[in-house]
C-alpha positions in Angstrom: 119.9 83.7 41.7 118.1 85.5 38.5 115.1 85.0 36.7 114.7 85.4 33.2 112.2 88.0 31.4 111.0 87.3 27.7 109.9 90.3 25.4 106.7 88.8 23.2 108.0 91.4 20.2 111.5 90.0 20.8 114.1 87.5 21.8 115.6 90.0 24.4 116.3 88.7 27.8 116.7 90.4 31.1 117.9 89.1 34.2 117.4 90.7 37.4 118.0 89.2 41.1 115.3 87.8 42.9 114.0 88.5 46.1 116.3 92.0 46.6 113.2 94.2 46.1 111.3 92.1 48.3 114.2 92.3 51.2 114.3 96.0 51.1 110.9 96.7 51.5 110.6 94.1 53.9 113.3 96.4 56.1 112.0 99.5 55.6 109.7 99.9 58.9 112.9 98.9 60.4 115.2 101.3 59.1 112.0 104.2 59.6 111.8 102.9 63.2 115.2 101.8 64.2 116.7 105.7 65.7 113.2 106.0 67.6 113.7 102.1 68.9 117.3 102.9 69.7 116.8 106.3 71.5 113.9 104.8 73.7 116.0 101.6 74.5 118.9 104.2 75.4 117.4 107.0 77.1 114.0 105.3 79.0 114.5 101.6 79.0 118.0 101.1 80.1 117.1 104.1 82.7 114.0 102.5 84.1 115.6 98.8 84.3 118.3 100.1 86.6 115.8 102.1 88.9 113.7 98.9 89.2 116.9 97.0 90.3 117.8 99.5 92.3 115.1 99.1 94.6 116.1 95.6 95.2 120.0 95.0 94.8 120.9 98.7 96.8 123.1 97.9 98.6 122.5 93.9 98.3 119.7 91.8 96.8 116.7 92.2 99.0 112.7 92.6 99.3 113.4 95.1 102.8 112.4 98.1 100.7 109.5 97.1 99.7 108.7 95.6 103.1 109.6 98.8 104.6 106.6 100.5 102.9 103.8 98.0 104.2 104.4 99.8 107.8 105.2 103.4 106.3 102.0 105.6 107.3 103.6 108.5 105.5 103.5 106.7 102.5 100.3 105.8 102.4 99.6 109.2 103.4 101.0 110.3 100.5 99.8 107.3 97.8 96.3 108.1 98.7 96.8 111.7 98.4 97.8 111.4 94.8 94.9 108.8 93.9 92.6 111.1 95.8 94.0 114.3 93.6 94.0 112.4 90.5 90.6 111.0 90.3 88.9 114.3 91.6 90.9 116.3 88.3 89.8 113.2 86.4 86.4 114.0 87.0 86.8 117.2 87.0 88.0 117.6 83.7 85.1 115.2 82.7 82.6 117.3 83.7 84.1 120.1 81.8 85.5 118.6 78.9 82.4 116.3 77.7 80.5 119.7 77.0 83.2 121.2 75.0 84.1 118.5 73.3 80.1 118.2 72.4 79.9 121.7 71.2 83.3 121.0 68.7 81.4 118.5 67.4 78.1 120.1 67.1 79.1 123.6 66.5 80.7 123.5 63.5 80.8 127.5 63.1 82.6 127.8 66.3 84.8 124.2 65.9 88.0 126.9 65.4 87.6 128.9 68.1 86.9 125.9 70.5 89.7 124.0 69.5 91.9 127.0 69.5 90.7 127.5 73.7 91.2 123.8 74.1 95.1 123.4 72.8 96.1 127.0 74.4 97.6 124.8 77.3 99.6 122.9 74.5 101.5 126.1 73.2 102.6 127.1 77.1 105.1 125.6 79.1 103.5 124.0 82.2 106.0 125.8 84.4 104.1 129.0 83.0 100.6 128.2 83.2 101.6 126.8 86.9 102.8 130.6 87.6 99.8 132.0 86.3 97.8 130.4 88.4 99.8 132.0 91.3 99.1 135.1 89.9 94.8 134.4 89.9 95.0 132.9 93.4 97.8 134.6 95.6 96.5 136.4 98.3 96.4 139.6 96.3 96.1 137.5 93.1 93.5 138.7 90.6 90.6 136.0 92.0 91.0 138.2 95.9 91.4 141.5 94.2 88.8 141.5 92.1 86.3 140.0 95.0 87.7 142.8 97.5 86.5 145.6 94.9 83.0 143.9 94.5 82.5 144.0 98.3 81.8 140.2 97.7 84.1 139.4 100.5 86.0 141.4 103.6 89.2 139.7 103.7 91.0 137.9 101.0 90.4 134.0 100.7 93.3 131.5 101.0 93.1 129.4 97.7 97.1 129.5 96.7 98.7 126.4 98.6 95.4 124.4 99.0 94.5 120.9 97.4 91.5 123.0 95.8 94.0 125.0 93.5 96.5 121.9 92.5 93.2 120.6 91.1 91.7 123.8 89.5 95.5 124.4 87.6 95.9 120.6 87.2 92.0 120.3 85.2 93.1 123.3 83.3 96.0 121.6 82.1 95.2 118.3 81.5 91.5 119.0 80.1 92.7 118.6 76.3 93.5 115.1 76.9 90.4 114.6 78.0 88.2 116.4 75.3 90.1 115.2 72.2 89.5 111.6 72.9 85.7 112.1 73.7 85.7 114.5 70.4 87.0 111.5 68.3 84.4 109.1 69.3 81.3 111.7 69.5 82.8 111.8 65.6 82.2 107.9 65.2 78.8 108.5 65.7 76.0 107.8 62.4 74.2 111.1 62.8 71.4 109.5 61.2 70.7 108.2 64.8 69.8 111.2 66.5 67.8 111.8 64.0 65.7 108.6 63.9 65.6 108.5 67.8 64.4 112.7 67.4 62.0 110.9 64.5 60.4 108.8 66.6 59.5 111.1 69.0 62.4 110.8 71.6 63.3 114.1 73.1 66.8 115.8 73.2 68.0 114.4 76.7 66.5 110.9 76.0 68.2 111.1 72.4 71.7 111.9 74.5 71.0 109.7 76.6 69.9 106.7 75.2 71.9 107.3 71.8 74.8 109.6 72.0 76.1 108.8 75.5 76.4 105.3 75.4 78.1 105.3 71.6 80.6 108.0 73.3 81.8 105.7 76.2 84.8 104.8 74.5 86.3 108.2 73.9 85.0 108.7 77.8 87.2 105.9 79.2 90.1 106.8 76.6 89.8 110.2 78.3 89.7 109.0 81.4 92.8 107.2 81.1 94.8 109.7 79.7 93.9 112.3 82.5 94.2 109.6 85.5 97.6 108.4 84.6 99.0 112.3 83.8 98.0 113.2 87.0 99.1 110.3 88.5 102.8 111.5 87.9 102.3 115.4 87.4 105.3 117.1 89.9 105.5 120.6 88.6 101.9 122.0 89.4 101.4 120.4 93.4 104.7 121.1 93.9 103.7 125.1 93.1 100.8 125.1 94.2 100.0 122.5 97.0 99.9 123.1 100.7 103.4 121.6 102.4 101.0 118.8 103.5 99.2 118.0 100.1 102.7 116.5 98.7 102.2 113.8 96.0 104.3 110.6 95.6 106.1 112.6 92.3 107.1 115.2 95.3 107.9 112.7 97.6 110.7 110.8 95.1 112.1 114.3 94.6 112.8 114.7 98.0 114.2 111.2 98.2 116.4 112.1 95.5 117.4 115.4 96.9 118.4 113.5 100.4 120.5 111.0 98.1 118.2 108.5 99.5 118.3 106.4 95.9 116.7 103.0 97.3 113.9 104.4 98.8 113.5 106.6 95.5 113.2 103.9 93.2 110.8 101.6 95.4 108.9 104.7 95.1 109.2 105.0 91.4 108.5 101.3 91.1 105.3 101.6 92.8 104.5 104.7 91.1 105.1 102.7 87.3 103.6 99.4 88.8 100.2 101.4 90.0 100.2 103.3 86.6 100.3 100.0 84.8 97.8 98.4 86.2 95.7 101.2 85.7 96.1 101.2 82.1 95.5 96.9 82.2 92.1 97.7 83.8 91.2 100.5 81.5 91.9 98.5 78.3 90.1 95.7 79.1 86.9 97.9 79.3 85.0 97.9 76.0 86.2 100.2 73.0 89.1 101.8 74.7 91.8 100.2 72.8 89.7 100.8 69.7 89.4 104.5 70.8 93.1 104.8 70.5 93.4 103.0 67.4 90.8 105.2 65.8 92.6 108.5 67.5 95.9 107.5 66.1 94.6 107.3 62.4 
């Protein structure tokens, strides 16, 4: 099918197809994200669908797995151990990261060299960082050393292999995810607000509070997301770092896996994926979150 064109200075006619144009650049977001589509379809969906059905058809179709776990103190044990560790590096990386993410915003002298300390975790391998932070907390780490020269103390302390120092290296690590997002949305903010609430006669905490706090909730929750649902699956850090009876459920599916006990691995990994996404359902139903990420990933 062609459609004629007509020349007003002349009688010459042109025929081109109709519709091709439109076709192609109908397909194009297809063809851009068709590898991406493919690879994830190859290399996480087809691997996740046969760990889910593996917890129910190994070795025949059955709920017993799943049962099993209602009456399994060890793992509850271990679930609440890793909601426990979570939420406590959640807020600690709040209480760290709402600061710094204030003074990238407000500081715009020393924006560089904040966000320069804040991606440093990005540009080392977690495997690393994880080491260096056996280094600081060891029993003749840096931390005992340097409190053994100051006379602060008479024998070192026992930090390495404690809950406290999963949560001090998993904060450390995780705290860019939660200052980025909090960053953005301190960004959304009119600064003609502060200014009218300072013009009114409002003071500097009741300007945060009453102004910049509540605009900020958004990136807050976005943070908060990010960080819970990391540290819901981080292995590599407790694993270095945790006492033998801090292990989380990550640590408990690798031993699973290393006793070739597959079933009981991916009812592990199926509670693991279910818990993580109803976490993120309850999250994105709170207000501005979802916009938070829309805004981030502009």
């Amino acid at each position: 099918m062609s459609e004629a064109v007509e020349i007003p200075s002349g009688t010459l006619t042109v025929t081109r197809p109709i519709g091709v144009q439109f076709s192609w650049r109908k397909a194009i977001p297809w063809l851009l994200t068709g590898p991406l589509l493919l690879f994830m379809l190859a290399f996480y969906a087809v691997p996740v669908v046969a760990m889910l059905l593996r917890s129910v058809n190994d070795p025949t179709w059955t709920l017993a797995h799943f049962h099993a776990l209602a009456s399994d103190t060890v793992f509850f044990k271990v679930f609440s151990n890793t909601l426990y560790t979570a939420f406590t590096v959640t807020i600690g990386a709040l209480l760290f990261g709402y600061p710094l993410a204030l003074a990238l915003v407000r500081t715009p002298r020393w924006a560089p060299v904040i966000l320069i300390m804040i991606l440093l975790p990005f540009w080392t391998s977690v495997l690393v960082r994880s080491y260096a932070w056996m280094v600081l907390m060891g029993r003749h780490g840096l931390i005992n050393e340097a409190l053994l020269a100051l006379g602060t103390i008479e024998r070192p302390f026992r930090i390495l292999n404690t809950p406290l120092a999963t949560q001090i290296a998993m904060i450390h690590i995780l705290l860019p995810y939660m200052v980025l997002p909090i960053a953005n949305a301190l960004r959304q903010i009119d600064p003609s607000l502060p200014r009218a609430s300072s013009g009114l006669g409002a003071t500097p905490w009741g300007t945060f509070r009453q102004i910049t706090l509540p605009l900020s909730m958004s990136g807050v929750a976005a943070g908060m997301l990010l960080v819970f649902v990391l540290a819901l699956g981080f292995y590599i850090t407790p694993a270095m770092l945790g006492g033998p009876r801090e292990i989380t459920l990550s640590m408990l599916i690798d031993l699973q896996v290393d006793q070739l006990n597959w079933a009981y691995a991916a009812t592990l990994s199926a509670v693991l994926l279910a818990t993580t996404l109803a976490i993120i359902g309850v999250f994105y139903r709170l207000p501005g979150v979802s916009n938070a990420f829309r805004m981030g990933a502009r």
